[in-house]
KOLDO-101502 format. One line per field, with one value per residue: x negated, y, z negated of N, C-alpha, C in turn; residue in one letter. Coordinates in Angstrom, 2 decimals. Atoms other than C-alpha are relative to their C-alpha. Example, Ala and Ser with C-alpha at 12.3 -4.5 7.8 and 13.67 -1.06 7.14 Angstrom:
BEGIN
n.xx = -0.89 / 0.82
n.yy = -1.19 / -1.19
n.zz = 0.00 / 0.06
ca.xx = -12.30 / -13.67
ca.yy = -4.50 / -1.06
ca.zz = -7.80 / -7.14
c.xx = -0.90 / 0.77
c.yy = 1.20 / 1.09
c.zz = 0.00 / -0.73
residu = A / S
***
This chain:
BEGIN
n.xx = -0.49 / 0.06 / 0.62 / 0.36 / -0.77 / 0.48 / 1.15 / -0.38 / -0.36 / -1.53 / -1.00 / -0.05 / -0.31 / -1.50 / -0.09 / 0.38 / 0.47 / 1.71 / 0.62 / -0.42 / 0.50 / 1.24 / 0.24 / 0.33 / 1.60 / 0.86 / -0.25 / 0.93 / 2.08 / 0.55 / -0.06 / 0.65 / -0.79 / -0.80 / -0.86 / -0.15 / 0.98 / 0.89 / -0.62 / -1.40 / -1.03 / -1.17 / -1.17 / -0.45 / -1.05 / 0.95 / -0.92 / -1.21 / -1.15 / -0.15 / 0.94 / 1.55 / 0.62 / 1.27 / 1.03 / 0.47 / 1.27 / -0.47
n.yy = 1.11 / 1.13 / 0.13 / 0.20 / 1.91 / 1.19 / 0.87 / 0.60 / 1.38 / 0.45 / 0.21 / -1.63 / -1.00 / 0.18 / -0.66 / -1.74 / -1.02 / 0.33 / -0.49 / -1.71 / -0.70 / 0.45 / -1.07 / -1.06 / 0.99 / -0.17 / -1.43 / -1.02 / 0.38 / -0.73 / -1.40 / -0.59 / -0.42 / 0.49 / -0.68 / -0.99 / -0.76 / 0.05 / -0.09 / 0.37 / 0.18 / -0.99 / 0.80 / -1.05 / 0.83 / 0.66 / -0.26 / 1.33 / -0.42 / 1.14 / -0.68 / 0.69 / -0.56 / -0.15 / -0.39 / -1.17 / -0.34 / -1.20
n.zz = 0.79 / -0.64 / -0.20 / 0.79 / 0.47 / -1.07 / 0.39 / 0.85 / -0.16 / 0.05 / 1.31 / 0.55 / -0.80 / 0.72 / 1.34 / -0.45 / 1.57 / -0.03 / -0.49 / 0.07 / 1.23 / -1.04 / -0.95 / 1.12 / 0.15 / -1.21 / -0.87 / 1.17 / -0.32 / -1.14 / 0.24 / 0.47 / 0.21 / 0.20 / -0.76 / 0.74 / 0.10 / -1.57 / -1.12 / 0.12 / -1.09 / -0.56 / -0.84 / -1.51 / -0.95 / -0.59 / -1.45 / -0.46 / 1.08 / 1.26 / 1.18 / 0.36 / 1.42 / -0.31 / 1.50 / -0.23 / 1.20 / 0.79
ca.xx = 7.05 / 7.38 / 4.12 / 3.24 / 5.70 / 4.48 / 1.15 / 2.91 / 3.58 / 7.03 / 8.07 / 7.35 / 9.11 / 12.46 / 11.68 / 12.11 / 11.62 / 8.16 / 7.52 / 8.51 / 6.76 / 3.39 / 3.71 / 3.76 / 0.49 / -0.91 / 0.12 / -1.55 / -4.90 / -5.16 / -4.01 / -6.35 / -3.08 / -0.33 / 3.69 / 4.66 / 1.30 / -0.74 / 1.97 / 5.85 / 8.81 / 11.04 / 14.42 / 14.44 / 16.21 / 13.70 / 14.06 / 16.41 / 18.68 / 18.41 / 17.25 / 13.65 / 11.84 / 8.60 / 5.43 / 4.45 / 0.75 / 1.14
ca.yy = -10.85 / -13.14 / -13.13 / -14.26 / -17.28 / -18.60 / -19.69 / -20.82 / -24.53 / -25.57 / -25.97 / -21.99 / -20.60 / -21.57 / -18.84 / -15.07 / -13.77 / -15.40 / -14.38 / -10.47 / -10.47 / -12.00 / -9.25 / -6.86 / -8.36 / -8.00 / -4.66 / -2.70 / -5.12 / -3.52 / -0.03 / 0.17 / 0.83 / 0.34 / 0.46 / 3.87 / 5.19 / 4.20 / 3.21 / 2.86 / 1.96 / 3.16 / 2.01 / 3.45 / 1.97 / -0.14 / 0.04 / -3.04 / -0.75 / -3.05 / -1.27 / -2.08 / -1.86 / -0.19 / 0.47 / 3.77 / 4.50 / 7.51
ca.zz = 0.66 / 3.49 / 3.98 / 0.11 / 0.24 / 3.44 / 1.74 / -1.23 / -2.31 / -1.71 / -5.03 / -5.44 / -2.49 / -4.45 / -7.06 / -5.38 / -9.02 / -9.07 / -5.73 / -6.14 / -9.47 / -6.69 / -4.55 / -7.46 / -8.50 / -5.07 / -3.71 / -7.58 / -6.97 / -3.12 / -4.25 / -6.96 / -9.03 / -10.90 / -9.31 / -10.29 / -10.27 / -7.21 / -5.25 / -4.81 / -2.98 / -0.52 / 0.97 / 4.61 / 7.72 / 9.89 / 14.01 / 13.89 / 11.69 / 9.21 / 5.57 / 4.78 / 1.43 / 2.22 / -0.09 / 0.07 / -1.65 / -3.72
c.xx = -0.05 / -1.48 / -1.15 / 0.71 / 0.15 / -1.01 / 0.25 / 0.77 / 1.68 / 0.94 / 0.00 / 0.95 / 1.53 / 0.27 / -0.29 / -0.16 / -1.49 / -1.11 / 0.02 / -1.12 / -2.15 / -0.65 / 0.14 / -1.46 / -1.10 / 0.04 / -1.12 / -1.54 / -0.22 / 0.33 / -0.60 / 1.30 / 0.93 / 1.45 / 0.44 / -0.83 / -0.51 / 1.06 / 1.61 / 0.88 / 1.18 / 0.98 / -0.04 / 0.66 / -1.21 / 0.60 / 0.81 / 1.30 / 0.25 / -0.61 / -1.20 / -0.59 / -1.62 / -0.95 / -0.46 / -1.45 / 0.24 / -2.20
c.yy = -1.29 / -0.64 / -0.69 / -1.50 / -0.35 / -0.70 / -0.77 / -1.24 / 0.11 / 0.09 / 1.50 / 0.51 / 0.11 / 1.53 / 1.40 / 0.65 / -0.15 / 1.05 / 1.84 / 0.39 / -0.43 / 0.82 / 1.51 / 0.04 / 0.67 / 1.41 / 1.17 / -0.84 / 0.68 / 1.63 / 0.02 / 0.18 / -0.20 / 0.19 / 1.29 / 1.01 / 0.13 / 0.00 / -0.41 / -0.31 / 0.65 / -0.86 / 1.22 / -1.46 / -0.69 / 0.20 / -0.85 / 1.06 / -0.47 / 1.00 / -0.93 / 0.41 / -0.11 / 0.13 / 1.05 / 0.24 / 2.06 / 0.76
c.zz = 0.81 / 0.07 / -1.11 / -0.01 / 1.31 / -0.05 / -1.25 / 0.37 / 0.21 / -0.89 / -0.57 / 0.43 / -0.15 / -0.46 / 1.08 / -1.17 / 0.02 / 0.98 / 0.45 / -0.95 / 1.10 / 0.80 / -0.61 / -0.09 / 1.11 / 0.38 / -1.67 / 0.50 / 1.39 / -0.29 / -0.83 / -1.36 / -0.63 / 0.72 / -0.63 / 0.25 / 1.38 / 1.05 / -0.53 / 0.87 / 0.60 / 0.55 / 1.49 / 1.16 / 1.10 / 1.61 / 0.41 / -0.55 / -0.63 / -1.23 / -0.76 / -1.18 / 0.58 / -1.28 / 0.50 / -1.34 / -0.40 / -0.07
residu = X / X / X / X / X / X / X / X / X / X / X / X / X / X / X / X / X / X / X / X / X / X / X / X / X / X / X / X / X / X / X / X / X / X / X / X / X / X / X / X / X / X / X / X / X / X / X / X / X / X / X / X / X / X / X / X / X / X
***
């Protein structure tokens, strides 16, 4: 996500709905896929111990 609204204009990087629904978008066009189908998400714990939302391709 960060990585979608660091090339976006200014006046986007307001909108995390926009840019969620961006990185939806993006992740089915490189998997080939829709979410659900090709690929999905996981909540696991990252090595900060922080909880990370991963994409897991299915």
């Amino acid at each position: 996500m960060r990585k979608i609204e660091a090339v976006l204009p200014a006046s986007l990087r307001q909108n995390k709905n926009r840019i969620n629904r961006l990185v939806v978008e993006a992740v089915s066009r490189l998997t080939g896929g829709a979410q659900d189908q090709a690929w999905a998400t996981e909540l696991r714990e990252g090595k900060s111990g922080r909880s990370m939302l991963y994409i897991i391709r299915r």
